[in-house]
C-alpha positions as CSV (number, residue, x, y, z in Angstrom):
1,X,20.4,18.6,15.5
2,X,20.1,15.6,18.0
3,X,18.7,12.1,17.5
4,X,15.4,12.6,18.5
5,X,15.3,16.1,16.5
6,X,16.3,14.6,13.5
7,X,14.1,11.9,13.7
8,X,11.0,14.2,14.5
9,X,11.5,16.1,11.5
10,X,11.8,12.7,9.5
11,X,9.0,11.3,10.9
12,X,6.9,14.6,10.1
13,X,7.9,14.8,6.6
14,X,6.8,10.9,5.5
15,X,4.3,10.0,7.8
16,X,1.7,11.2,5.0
17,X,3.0,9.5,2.7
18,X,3.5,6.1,4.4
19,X,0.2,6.0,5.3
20,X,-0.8,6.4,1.8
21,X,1.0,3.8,1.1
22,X,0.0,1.4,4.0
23,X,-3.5,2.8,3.5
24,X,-3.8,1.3,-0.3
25,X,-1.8,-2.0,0.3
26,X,-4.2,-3.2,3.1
27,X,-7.3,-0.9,2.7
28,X,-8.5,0.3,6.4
29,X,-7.5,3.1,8.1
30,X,-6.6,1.9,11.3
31,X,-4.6,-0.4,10.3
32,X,-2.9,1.9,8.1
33,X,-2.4,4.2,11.2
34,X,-0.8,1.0,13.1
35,X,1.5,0.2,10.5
36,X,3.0,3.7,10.1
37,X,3.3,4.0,13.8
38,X,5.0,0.1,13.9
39,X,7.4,1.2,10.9
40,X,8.1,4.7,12.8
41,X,9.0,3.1,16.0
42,X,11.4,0.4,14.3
43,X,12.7,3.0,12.1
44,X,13.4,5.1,15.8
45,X,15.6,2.0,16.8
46,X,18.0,2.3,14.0
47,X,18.2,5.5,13.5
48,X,21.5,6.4,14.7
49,X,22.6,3.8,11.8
50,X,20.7,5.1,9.1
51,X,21.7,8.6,10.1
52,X,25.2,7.6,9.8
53,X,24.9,7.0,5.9
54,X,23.1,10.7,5.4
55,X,21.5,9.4,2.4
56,X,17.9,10.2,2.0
57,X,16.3,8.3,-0.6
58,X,18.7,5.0,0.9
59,X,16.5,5.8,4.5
60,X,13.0,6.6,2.4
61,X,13.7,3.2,0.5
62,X,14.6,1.7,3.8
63,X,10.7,3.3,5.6
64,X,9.3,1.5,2.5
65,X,11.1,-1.9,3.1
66,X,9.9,-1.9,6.9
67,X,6.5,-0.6,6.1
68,X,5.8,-3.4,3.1
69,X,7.1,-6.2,5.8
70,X,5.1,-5.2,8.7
71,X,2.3,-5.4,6.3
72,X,3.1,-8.5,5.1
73,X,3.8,-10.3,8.8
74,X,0.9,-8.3,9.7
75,X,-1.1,-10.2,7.5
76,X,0.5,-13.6,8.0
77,X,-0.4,-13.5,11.9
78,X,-4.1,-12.3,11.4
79,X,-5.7,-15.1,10.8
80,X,-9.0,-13.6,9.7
81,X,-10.9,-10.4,10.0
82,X,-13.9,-11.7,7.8
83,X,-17.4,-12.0,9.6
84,X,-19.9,-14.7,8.1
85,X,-23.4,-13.1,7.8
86,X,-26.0,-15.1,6.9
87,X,-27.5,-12.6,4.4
88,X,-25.6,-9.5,2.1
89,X,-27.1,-6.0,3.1
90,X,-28.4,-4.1,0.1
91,X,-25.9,-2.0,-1.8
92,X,-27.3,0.9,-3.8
93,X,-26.7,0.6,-7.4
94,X,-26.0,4.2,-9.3
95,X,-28.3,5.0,-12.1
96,X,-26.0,4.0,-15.2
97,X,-27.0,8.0,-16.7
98,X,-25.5,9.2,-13.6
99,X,-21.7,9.7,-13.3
100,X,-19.4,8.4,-10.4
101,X,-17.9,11.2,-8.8
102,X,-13.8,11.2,-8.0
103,X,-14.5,9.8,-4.4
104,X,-16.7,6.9,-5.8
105,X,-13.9,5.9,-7.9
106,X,-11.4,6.0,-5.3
107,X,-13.8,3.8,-3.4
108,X,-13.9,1.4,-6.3
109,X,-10.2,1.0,-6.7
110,X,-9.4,0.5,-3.0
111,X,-12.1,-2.2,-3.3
112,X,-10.6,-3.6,-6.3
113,X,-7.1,-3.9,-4.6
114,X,-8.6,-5.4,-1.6
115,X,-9.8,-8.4,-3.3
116,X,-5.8,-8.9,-3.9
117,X,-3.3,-11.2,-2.2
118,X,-1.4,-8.9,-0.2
119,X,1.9,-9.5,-2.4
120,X,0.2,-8.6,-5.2
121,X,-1.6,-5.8,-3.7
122,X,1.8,-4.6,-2.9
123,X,3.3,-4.8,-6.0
124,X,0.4,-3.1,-7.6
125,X,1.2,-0.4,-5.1
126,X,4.8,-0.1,-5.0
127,X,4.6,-0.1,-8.8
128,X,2.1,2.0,-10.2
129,X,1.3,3.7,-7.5
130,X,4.3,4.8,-6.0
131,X,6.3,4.4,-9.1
132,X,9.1,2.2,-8.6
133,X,11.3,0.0,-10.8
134,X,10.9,-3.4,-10.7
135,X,14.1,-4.0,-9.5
136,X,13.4,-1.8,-6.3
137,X,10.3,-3.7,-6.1
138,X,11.9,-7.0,-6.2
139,X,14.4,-6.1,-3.6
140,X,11.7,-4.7,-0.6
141,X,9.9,-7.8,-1.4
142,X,12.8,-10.1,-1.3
143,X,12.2,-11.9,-4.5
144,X,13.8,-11.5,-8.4
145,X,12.4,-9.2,-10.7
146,X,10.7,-12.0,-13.0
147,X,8.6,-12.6,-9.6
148,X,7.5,-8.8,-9.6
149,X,6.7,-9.3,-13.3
150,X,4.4,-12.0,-12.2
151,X,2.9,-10.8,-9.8
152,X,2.3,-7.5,-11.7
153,X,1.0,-9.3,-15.1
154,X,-1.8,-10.9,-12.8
155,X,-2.8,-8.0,-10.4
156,X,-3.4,-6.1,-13.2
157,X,-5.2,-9.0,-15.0
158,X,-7.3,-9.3,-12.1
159,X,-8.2,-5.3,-11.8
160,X,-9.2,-5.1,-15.2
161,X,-11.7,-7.8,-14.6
162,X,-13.0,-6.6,-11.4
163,X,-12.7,-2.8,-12.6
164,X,-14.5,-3.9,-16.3
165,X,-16.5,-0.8,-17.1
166,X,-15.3,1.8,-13.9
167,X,-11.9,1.3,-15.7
168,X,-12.1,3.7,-18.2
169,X,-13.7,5.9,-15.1
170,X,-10.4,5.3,-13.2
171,X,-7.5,5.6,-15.4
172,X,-8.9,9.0,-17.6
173,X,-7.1,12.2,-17.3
């Protein structure tokens, strides 16, 4: 198959799945979209490299890497996407007898990681979300594992107390 073949069929089989990934470390969908297509297009670039190794977790480990650092420059550059307002619009408030539903809770938790520092918010991510080691975690990040541990121990600190009662909600089988 030729370069731009091999790269389609790539590209097609873990563009899902880096969006899901972009999508919960910085919480919109468009910029999800942009990151995925940024990461794609530098991934294009190098291709003929990484195809040269034939190892596919080494090139899915290597899609995470450049995915988790356009998200981090991304985030450096922008300075801020906040707009003051001088009064909060009224949220509704569920009946407490009334159960949240599975997309309520999803909404909650991608909330809940937004309020994160986008480090942590990636570790959270890259940990329990996408289930890898610590060391793994430590190397995209460019940092030792004790960092990760940090990070980690704190992020999840911080969920609990934003999460407080939706965390049993969250986290039940």
């Amino acid at each position: 198959m030729d370069r731009a073949g091999d790269f389609e069929e790539f590209a097609a089989n873990r563009a899902g799945r880096l969006f899901q990934v972009a999508y919960l470390m910085c919480g919109d969908w468009h910029q999800a979209q942009d990151l995925v297509q940024t990461t794609l297009a530098k991934l294009y670039s190098v291709w003929g490299r990484l195809r040269r190794g034939d190892d596919e977790p080494s090139i899915d480990a290597y899609a995470r890497k450049v995915l988790l650092r356009c998200y981090l420059s991304h985030r450096r550059l922008r300075r801020s996407g906040e707009i003051a307002v001088a009064e909060l619009p009224d949220t509704p408030v569920r009946p407490d007898d009334q159960p949240a539903n599975g997309s309520e809770l999803r909404l909650t938790l991608v909330a809940a990681l937004r309020t994160l520092p986008p480090r942590n918010r990636a570790v959270v991510v890259l940990r329990y979300l996408e289930d890898h080691p610590i060391e793994a975690v430590a190397e995209m990040l460019g940092t030792t594992p004790a960092a990760v541990k940090g990070l980690s121990t704190r992020s999840l600190a911080r969920l609990r107390e934003i999460l407080a009662d939706d965390r049993e909600l969250l986290f039940r089988p």
